[in-house]
C-alpha positions as CSV (number, residue, x, y, z in Angstrom):
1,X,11.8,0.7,28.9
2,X,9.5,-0.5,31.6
3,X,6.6,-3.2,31.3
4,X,4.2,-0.6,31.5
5,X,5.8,1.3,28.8
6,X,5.4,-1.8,26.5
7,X,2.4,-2.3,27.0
8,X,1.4,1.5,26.1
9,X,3.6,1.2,22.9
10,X,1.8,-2.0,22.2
11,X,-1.7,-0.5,22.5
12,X,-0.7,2.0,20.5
13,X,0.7,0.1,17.0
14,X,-2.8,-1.8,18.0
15,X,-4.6,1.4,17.9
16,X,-2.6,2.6,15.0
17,X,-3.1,-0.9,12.6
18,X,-6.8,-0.6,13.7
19,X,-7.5,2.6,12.6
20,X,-5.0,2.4,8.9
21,X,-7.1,-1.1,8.6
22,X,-10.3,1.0,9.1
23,X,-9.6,3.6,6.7
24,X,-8.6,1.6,4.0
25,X,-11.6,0.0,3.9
26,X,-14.0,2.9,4.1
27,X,-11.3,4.3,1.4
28,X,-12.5,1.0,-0.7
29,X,-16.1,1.7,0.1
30,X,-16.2,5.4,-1.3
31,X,-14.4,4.5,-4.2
32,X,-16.5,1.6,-5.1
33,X,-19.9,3.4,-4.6
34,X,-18.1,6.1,-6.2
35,X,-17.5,3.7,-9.9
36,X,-20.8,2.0,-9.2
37,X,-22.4,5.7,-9.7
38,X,-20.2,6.3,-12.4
39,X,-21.1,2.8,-13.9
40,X,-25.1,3.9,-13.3
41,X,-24.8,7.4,-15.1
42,X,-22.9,5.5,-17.3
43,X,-25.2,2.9,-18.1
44,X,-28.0,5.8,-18.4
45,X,-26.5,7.3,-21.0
46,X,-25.7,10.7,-19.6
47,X,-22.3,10.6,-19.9
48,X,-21.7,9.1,-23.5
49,X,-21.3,11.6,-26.0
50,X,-21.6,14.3,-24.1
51,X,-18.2,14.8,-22.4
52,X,-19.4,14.7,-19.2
53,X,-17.2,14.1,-16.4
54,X,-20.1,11.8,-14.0
């Protein structure tokens, strides 16, 4: 493998790590506004003995 073909590989598992780092955390973000709307209905009352799915 050449230098330059290193260096592309390199940029690559860069690119790669970057972009898994990236959508974890917007993964993190959706699911935490997704229990802190849960947590609101929640709180509301809207869900509780009603069997609703929030």
């Amino acid at each position: 493998m050449s230098h330059s073909q290193q260096d592309e590989q390199q940029k690559l598992e860069e690119y790669l790590e970057a972009k898994a780092k990236e959508e974890q955390e917007n993964q993190q973000q959706q699911e935490g506004e997704s229990l802190s709307e849960y947590e609101a209905c929640v709180l509301r009352g809207e869900c509780s003995g009603k069997g609703v799915d929030c």
